[in-house]
N, C-alpha and C positions, 0 to 999 in steps of 0.2 A: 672925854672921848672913849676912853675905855667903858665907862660904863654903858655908853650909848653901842658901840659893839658889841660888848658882852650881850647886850638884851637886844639886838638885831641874832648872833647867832642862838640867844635860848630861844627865840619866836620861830626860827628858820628850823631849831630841833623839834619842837612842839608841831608846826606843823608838818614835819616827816613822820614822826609820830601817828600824827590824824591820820594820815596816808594812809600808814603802813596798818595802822589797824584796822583801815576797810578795807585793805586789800586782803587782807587774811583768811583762810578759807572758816567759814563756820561751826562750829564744833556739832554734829548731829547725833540722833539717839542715833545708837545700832538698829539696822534691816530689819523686817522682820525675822522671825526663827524660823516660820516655816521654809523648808529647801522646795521652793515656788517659782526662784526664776531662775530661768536658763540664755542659750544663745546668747547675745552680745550685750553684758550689758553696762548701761553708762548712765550717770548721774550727770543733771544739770538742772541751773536754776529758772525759772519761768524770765523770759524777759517781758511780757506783757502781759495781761488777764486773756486765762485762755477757758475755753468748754473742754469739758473731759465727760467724760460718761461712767454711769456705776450699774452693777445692777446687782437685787440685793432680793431677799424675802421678811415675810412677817412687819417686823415694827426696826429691823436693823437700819437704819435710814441713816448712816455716817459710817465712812469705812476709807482704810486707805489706800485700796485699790482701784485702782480705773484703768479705762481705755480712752484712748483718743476718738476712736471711731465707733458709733455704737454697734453692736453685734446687730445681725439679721433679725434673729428671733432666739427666745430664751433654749432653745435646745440648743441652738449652737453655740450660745455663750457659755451654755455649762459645760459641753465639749470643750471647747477650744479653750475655755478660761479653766481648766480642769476644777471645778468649781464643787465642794463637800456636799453629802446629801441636804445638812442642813440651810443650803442657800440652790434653792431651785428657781433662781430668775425669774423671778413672781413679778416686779419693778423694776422698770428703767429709771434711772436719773439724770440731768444734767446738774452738773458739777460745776464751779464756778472756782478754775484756779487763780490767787489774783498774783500778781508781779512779785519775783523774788521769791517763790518757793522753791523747795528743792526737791527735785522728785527723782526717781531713779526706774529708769527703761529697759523691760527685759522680754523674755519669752516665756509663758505661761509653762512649768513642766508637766509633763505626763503625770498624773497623780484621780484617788479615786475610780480607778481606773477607767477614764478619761484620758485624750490624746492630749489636750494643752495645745500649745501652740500658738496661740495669740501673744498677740505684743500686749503689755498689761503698764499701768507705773503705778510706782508706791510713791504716796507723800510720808517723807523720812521722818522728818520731824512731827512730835506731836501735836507742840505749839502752831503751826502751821498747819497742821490738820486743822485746828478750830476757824484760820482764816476763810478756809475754804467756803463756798455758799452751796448749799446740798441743797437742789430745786426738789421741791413735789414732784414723787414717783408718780409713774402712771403704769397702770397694768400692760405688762407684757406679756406675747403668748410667742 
């Protein structure tokens, strides 16, 4: 009998254990470095495969910034996303974020001198970058 309790409550620790180890929050790399967001912002993970949008120049076709909503037109994403001279919104993409990533939502800052101001998210993690599906750019004007 003792034994048979004994190994009811190691089974009953083992799976609080399991529990408790998915409940745990994820350990992620640090934000980027650049000081790029502003306004409110808050990290959370995808609950289901969602469209994000990028937009990018040259041959940069992977990055981990996005918007939810695509911008009007490449002037105003480089506006509003205060966006370096080297990324002149040459390409839009859709994004393919899938479940369970964890991304973090802000407001573009003023930078380049550029207003900023869009809402923008980073995928935090890098391993999670690679989950991501980067569709074929198409020119944007």
């Amino acid at each position: 009998r003792l034994t048979e309790a004994t190994q009811r409550a190691e089974a009953e620790f083992e799976r609080k254990q399991q529990v408790q180890a998915q409940e745990e929050p994820k350990r992620l790399s640090s934000p980027s470095r650049t000081p790029n967001s502003g306004g409110f912002i808050s990290s959370f993970v995808t609950e289901k495969e969602e469209v994000y949008y990028r937009v990018y120049s040259g041959d940069n076709t992977k990055g981990r910034f996005l918007t939810k909503t695509p911008p009007k037109g490449a002037q105003l994403a480089r506006e509003g996303l205060a966006l370096p001279e080297s990324n002149q919104a040459e390409y839009i993409q859709e994004v393919i974020v899938p479940k369970g990533v964890r991304l973090q939502r802000s407001r573009a800052l003023p930078a380049f001198d550029k207003s900023g101001g869009m809402e923008q998210f980073e995928i935090l993690d890098e391993n999670e970058l690679e989950q991501a599906i980067f569709k074929e750019g198409k020119l944007f004007t």
